[in-house]
C-alpha positions as CSV (number, residue, x, y, z in Angstrom):
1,X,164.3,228.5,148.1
2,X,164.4,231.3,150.5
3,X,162.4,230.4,154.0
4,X,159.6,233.1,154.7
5,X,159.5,234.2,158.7
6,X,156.7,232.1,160.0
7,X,155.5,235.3,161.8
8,X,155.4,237.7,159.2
9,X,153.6,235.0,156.8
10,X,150.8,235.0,159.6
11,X,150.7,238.8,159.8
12,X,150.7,239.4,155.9
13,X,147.6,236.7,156.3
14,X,145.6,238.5,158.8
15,X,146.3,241.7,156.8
16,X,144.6,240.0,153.5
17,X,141.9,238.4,155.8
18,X,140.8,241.8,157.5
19,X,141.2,243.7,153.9
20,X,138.4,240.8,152.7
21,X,136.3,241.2,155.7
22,X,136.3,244.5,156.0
23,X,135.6,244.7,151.4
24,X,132.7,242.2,152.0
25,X,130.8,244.4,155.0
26,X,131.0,247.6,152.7
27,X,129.9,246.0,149.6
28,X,127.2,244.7,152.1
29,X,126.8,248.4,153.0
30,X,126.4,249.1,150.3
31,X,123.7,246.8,149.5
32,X,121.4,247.8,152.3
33,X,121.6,251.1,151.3
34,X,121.0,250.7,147.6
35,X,118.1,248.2,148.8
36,X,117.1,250.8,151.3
37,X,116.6,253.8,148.6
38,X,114.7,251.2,146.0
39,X,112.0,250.5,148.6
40,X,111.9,254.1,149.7
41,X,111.5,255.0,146.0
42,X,108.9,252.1,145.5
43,X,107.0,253.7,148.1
44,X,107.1,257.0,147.1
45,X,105.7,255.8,143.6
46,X,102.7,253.8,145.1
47,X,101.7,256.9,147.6
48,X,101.9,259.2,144.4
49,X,98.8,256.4,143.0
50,X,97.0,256.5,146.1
51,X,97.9,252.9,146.7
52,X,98.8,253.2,150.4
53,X,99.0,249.9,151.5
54,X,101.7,248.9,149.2
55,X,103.3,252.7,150.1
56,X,102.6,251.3,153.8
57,X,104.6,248.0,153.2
58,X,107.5,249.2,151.3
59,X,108.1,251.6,154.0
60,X,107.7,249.3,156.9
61,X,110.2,247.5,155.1
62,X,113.2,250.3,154.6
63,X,112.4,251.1,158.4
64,X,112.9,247.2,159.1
65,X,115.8,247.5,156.7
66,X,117.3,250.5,159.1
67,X,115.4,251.6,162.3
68,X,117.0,255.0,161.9
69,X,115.6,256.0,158.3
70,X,113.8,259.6,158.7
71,X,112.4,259.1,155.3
72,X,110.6,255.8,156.1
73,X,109.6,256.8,159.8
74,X,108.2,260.6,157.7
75,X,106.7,258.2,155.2
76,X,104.4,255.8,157.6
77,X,103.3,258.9,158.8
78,X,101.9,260.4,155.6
79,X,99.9,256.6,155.3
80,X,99.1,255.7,159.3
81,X,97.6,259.2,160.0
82,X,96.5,257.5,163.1
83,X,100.4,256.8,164.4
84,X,101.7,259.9,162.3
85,X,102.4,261.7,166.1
86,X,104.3,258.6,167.0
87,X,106.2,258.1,163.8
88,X,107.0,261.5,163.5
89,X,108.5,262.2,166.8
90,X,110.4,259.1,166.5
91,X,111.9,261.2,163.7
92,X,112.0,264.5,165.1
93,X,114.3,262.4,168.0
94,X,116.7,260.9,165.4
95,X,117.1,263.9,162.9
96,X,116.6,267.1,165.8
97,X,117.3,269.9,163.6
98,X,115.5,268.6,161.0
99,X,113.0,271.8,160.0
100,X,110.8,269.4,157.6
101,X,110.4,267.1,160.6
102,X,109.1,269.5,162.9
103,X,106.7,271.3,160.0
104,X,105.5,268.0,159.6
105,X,105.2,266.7,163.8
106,X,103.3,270.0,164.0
107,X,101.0,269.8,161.2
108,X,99.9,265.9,162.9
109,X,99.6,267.6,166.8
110,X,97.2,270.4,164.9
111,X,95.3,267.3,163.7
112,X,95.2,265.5,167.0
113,X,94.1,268.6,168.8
114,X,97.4,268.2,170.9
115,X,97.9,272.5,170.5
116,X,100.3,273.0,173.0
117,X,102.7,271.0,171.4
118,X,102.0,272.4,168.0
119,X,102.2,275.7,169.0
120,X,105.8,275.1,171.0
121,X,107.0,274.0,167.5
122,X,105.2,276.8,165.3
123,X,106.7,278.9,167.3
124,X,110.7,277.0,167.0
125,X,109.7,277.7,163.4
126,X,108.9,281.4,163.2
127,X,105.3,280.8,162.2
128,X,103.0,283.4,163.8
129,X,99.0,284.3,162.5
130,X,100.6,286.7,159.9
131,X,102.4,283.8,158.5
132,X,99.5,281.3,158.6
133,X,97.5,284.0,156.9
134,X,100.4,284.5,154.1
135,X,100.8,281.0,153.5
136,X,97.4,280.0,153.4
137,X,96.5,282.9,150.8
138,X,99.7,281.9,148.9
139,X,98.8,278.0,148.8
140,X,95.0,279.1,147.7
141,X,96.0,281.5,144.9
142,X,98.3,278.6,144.0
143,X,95.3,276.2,144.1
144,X,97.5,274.2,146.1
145,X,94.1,273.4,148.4
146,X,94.7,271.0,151.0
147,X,97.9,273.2,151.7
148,X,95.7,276.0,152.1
149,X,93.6,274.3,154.2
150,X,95.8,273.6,156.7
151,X,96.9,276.7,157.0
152,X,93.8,278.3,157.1
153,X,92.8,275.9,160.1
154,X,95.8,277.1,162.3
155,X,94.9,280.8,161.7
156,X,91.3,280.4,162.0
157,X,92.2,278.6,165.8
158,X,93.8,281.2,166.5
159,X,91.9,284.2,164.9
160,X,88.1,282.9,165.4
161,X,86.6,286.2,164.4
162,X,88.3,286.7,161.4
163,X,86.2,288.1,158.7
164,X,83.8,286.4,156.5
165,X,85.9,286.4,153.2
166,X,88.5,284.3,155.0
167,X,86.4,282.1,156.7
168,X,84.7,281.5,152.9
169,X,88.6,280.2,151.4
170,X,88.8,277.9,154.5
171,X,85.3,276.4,153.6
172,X,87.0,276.2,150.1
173,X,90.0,274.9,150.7
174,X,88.9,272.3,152.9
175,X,85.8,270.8,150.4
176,X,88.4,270.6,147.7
177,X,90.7,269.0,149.6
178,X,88.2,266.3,151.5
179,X,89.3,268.0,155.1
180,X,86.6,268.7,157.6
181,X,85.3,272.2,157.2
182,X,86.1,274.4,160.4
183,X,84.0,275.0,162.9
184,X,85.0,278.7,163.1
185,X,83.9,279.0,159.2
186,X,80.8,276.7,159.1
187,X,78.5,280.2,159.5
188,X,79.6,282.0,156.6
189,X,77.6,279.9,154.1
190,X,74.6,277.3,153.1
191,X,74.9,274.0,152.6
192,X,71.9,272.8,149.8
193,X,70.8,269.7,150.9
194,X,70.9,266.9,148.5
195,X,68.6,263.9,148.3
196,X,67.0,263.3,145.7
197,X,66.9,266.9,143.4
198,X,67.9,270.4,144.2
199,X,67.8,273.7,142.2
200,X,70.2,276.7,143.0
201,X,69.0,280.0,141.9
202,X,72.1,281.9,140.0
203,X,71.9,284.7,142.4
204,X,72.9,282.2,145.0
205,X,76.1,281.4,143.9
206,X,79.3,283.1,145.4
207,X,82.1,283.9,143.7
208,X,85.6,282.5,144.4
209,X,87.7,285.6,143.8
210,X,88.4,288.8,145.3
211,X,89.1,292.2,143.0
212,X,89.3,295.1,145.6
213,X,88.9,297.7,143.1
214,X,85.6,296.5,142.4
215,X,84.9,295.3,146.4
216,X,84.1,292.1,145.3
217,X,86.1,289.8,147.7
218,X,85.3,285.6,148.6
219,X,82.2,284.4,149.4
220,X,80.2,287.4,147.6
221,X,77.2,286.4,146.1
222,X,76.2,287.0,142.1
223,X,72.8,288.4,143.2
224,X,74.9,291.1,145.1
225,X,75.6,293.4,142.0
226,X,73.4,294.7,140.0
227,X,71.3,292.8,137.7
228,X,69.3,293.7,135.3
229,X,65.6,293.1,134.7
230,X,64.6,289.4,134.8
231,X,68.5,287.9,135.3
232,X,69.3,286.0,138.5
233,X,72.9,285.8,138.7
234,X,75.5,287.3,136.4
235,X,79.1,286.7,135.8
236,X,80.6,290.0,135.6
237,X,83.9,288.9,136.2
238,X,85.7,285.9,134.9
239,X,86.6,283.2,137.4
240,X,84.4,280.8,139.6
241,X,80.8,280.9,141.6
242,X,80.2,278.2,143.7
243,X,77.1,276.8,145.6
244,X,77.8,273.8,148.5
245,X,76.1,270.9,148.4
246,X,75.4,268.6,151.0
247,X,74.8,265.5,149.6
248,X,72.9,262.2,151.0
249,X,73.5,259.6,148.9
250,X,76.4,258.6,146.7
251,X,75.3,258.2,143.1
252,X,75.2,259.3,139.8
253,X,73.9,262.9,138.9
254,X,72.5,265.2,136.5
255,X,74.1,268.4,136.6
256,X,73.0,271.1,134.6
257,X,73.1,274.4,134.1
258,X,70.6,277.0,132.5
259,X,72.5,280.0,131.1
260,X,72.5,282.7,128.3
261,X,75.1,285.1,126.9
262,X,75.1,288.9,126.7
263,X,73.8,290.8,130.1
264,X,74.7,293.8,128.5
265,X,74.1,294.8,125.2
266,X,77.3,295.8,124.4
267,X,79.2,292.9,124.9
268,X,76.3,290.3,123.5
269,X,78.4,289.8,120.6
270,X,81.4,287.8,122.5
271,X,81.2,284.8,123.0
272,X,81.1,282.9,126.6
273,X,83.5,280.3,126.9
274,X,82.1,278.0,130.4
275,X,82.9,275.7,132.3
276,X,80.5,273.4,134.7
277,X,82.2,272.4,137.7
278,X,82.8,270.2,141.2
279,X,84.9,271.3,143.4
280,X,86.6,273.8,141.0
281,X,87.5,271.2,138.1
282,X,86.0,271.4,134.8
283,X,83.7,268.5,134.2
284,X,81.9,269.8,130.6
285,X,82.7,272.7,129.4
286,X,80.5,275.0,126.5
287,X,80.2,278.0,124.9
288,X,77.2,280.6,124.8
289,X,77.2,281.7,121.4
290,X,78.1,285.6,120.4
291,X,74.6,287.4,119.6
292,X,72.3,284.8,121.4
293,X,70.8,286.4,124.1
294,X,68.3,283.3,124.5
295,X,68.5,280.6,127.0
296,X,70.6,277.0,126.9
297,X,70.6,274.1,129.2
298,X,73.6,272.0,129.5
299,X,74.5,269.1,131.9
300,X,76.8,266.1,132.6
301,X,76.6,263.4,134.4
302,X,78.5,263.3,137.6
303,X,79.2,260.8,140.6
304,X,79.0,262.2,144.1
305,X,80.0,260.7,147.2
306,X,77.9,261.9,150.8
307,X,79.0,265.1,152.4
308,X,80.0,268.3,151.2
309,X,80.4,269.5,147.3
310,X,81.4,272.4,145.3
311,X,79.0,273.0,142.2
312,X,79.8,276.4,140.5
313,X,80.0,277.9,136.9
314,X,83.2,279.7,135.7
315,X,83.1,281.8,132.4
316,X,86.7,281.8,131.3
317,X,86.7,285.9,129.5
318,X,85.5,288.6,131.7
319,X,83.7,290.4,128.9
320,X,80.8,288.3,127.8
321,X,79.1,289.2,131.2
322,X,76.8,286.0,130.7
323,X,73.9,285.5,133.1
324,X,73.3,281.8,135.4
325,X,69.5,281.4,135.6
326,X,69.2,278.0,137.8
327,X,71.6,274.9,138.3
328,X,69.8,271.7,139.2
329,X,71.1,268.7,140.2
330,X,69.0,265.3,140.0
331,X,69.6,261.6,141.1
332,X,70.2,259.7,138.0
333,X,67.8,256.9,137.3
């Protein structure tokens, strides 16, 4: 048998050895990085179910899992609003030209009231008022609300006497979405105080639509058209009217509605298809039948957490033209 060089039996070794050490650190690699996308994806699911302490944890541990991940560092953000400036320049530092990072860094500086530094990155982004203004219509037409909101809150800080109608989606948008209402939009309407029982007149109620060919616009209230004789507030258009409420207490509620069909005459004989609603979802829905020009109560029973509410009426057809007499809202005993 054939001696094999002493030296190149040592080099074909190492060779072998590095090939082994080098196949075990990718497959290790590759572990952290499969291990690294489960617990992203873990918490993605658990912020999607409003469970943000487990999001919290599973991100904390992809980040611990590699100090460099944007998507963990964007996702402690989203759950520790409190450290979302922190987290998020963190980010902004490791991924620079990272457009979803900066959208995101500016959106938490608006929301810490650091301006200067959210403007400084509006601006990197091309987002002037005319583009606050777009997107915040586009988000609220979309009823993509807490979007909306935040949108309407850069352009209202920067446009304080924008008109009323505008100033009415912003109140929307941010009741809908549980944002604070801004202060440059608290004027444009009345909150009903809620304690134990309130009534709201139909005339009251605003509607939450705009048709310029009929200059009806946000925030206009029912008892602004015409009525006719002994009809508080009617729904000549289809869509929602809305009423905020300012409520005390949390609790169970009545709310109910009284309502009738057929304004006009000549559309009493279509039917009204309603629904009751807080903050613009359906919670019972009816119909006021076709020739029945006499009054109907309806309710449901609805639980209400203090601060603000929407409570509205939204008549699915525009032709009925049915008519909102009162809708009252009492402390379930």
């Amino acid at each position: 048998m054939r001696d094999v060089p002493k030296a190149k039996l040592n080099a074909s070794s190492l060779v072998w050895l590095l090939a082994a050490v080098l196949g075990v650190a990718g497959w290790l690699a590759l572990w952290q990085q499969i291990s690294l996308a489960r617990a992203i994806r873990q918490a993605d699911a658990a912020l999607l179910q409003g469970d943000f302490k487990s999001a919290q944890e599973r991100y904390q541990q992809a980040l611990s899992a590699n100090p460099r991940s944007v998507r963990a560092l964007r996702g402690l953000a989203r759950v520790d609003t409190s450290a979302a400036v922190d987290y998020l320049e963190q980010a902004l530092r490791l991924s620079p030209s990272s457009l979803l990072v900066e959208y995101e860094l500016a959106r938490a500086y608006e929301d810490n009231g650091q301006f200067v530094h959210a403007d400084s990155l509006w601006s990197n982004l091309g987002v002037d008022n005319a583009r606050a203004l777009e997107l915040a219509n586009a988000h609220f037409i979309a009823a993509s609300y807490a979007d909306a909101a935040q949108w309407f809150e850069l352009f209202l800080r920067r446009e304080p006497s924008a008109d009323k109608a505008l100033r009415f989606q912003a109140v929307v948008a941010a009741i809908v979405s549980g944002r604070r209402v801004p202060s440059k939009a608290e004027d444009v309407v009345r909150a009903y105080s809620l304690d134990q029982a309130l009534l709201i007149t139909g005339g009251e109620f605003r509607w939450v639509r705009a048709d310029p060919e009929w200059q009806l616009d946000y925030g206009t209230p029912l008892a602004n058209y015409p009525q006719p004789p002994d009809l508080q507030g009617v729904l000549w258009w289809n869509g929602p009217a809305v009423a905020v409420v300012d409520v005390h207490r949390a609790g169970k509620y009545h709310l109910s509605v009284r309502a009738r069909n057929g304004a006009r005459e000549s559309t009493a004989g279509i039917p009204a298809d309603m629904w009751l609603e807080h903050n613009l979802q359906p919670v019972a829905t009816f119909t006021l039948a076709a020739n029945d020009q006499t009054w109907h109560e309806h309710s449901v029973v609805v639980d209400l957490e203090p601060g603000l509410h929407l409570v509205g009426v939204r008549c699915l057809r525009i032709e009925p033209d049915p008519a909102i007499d009162w809708m009252k809202l009492e402390a379930f005993s």
